[in-house]
C-alpha positions as CSV (number, residue, x, y, z in Angstrom):
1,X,-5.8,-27.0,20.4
2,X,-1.7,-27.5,20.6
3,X,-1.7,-27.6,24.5
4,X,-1.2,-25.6,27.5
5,X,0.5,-22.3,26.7
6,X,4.5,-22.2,27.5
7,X,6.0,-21.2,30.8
8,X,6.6,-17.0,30.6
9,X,10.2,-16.4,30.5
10,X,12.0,-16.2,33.5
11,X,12.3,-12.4,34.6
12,X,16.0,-10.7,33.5
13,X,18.7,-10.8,36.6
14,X,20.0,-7.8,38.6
15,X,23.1,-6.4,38.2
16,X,24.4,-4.3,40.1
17,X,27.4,-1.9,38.8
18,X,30.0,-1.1,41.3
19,X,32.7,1.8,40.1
20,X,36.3,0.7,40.1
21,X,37.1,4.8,41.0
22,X,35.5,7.4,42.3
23,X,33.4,9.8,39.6
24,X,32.4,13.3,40.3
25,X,29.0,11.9,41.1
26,X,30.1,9.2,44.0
27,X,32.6,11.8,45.6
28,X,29.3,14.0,45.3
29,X,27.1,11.4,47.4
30,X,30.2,10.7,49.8
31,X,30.0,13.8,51.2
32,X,26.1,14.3,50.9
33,X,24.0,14.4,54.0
34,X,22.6,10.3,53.3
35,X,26.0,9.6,54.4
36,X,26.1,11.8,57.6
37,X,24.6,11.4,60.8
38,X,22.0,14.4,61.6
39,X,23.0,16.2,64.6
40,X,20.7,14.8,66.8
41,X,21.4,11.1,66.3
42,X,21.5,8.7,68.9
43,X,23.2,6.8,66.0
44,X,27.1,5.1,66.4
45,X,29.2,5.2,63.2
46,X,30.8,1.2,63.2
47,X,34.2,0.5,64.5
48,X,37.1,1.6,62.5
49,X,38.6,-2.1,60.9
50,X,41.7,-3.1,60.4
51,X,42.1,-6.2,58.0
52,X,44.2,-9.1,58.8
53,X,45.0,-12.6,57.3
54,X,44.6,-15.5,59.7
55,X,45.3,-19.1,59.0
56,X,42.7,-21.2,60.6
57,X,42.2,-24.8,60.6
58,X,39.3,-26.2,58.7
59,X,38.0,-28.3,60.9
60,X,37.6,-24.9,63.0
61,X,36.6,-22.9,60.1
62,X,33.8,-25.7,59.6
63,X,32.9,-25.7,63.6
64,X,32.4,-21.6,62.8
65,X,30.2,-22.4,59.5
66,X,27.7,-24.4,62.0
67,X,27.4,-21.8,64.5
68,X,27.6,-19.4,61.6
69,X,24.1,-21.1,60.3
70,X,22.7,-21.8,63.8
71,X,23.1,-18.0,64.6
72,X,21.7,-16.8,60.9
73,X,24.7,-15.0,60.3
74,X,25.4,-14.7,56.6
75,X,28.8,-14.7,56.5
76,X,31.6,-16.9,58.6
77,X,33.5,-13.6,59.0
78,X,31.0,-11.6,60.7
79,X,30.9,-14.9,62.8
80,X,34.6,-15.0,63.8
81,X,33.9,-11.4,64.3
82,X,31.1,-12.0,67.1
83,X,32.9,-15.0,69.0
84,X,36.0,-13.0,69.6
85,X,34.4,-10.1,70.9
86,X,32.0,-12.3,73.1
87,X,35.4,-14.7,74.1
88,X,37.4,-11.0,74.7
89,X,34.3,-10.1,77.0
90,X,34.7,-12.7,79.1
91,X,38.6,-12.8,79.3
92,X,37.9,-9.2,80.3
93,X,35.5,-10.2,83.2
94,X,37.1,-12.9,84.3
95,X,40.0,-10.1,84.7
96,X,37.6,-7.5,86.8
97,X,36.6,-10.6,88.8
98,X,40.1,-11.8,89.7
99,X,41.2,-7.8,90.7
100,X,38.5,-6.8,92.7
């Protein structure tokens, strides 16, 4: 006997191929019905973006990295995201609250 048998070989990693330009095929599946709502959908398409370039402190940026983690969000942008809609919800209440 020469000993246990050795370890299988680690199984081959994903890649995933993203086009740099559009072929005939993904123009094809942009306007295919997987990327359309049915008729009947209770469904809302997301918010048309705009993108921006903000300079943030990193003491700030590391505050949003915690909260980012605490909250399971997987990204710090979707974070900032969340906190300045919740902060622009309360300005807005506070607002509505002050009027009326």
């Amino acid at each position: 006997m020469a000993g246990p048998p050795p370890p299988p070989d680690p199984p081959p990693a994903t890649v995933l191929m993203v086009p740099a330009v559009f072929t005939m095929r993904t123009r094809a599946n942009w306007a295919s019905a997987m990327y359309t709502f049915p008729a009947r959908s209770t469904a809302m398409p997301l918010r048309e973006t705009r993108a921006i370039q903000l300079r943030i402190p990193k003491t700030d940026i590391e505050r949003v990295e915690k909260v980012a983690d605490r909250k399971g969000f997987s990204s710090i942008q979707g974070c900032i995201s969340a906190l300045l809609h919740e902060a622009l919800d309360r300005e807005e209440e506070q607002e509505r609250r002050k009027a009326g």
